[in-house]
C-alpha positions, -999 to +999 in steps of 0.1 A: -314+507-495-296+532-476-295+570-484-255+566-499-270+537-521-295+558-534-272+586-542-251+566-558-270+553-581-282+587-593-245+607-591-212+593-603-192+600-590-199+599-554-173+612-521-181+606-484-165+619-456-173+614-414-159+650-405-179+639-366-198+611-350-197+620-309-216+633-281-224+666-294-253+687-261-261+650-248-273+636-280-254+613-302-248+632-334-229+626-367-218+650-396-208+640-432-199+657-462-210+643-495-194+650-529-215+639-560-198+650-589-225+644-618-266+638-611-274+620-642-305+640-646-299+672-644-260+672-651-251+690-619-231+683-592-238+687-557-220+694-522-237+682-493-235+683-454-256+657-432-259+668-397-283+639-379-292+639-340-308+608-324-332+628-298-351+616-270-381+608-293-373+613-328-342+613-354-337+647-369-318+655-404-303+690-413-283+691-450-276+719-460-266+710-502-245+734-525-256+726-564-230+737-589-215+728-624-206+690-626-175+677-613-148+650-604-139+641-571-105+641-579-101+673-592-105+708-569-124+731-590-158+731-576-139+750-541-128+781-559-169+780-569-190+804-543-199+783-514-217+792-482-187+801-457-198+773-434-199+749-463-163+763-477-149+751-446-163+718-444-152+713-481-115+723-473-115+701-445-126+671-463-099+682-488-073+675-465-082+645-449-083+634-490-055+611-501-036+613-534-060+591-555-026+573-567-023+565-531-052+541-524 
């Protein structure tokens, strides 16, 4: 089972976004947000950014996660929450490369 799997079975509902898979200092690296809007355990919601980077020898994982009050993808509520600045970013970025959900 892959790490989205497992997420989703544990949030609902559950966002993802590649915001970079490329070359990034000679090592292939990729960079996705996560949006889980409810973890059925502890009623929260959670932002999350994946950075992973396939070295020479080993595969290293950096998230950096935001926990905050549950919410739904669809709606925008959880960005006028206090986010990192780094994650603020990533969050309005995702935002934009979101369609209309009446548009899918």
């Amino acid at each position: 089972m892959g790490d989205l799997d497992r997420i989703k079975d544990i949030y609902q509902p559950v966002r993802s976004f590649n915001l970079f898979s490329g070359i990034e200092n000679n090592y292939p690296t990729s960079v996705r947000l996560t949006f889980c809007g409810n973890n059925a355990q502890s009623q929260q919601g959670e932002i999350t950014m994946t950075k992973s980077i396939q070295g020479n020898d080993y595969l290293y994982i950096i998230k950096m996660i935001k926990r905050l009050d549950a919410f739904t993808t669809e709606e925008t509520s959880y960005q006028s929450k206090k986010l990192p600045n780094g994650l603020n970013t990533l969050v309005t970025l995702a935002s934009a490369m979101t369609p209309p959900s009446n548009s899918r």
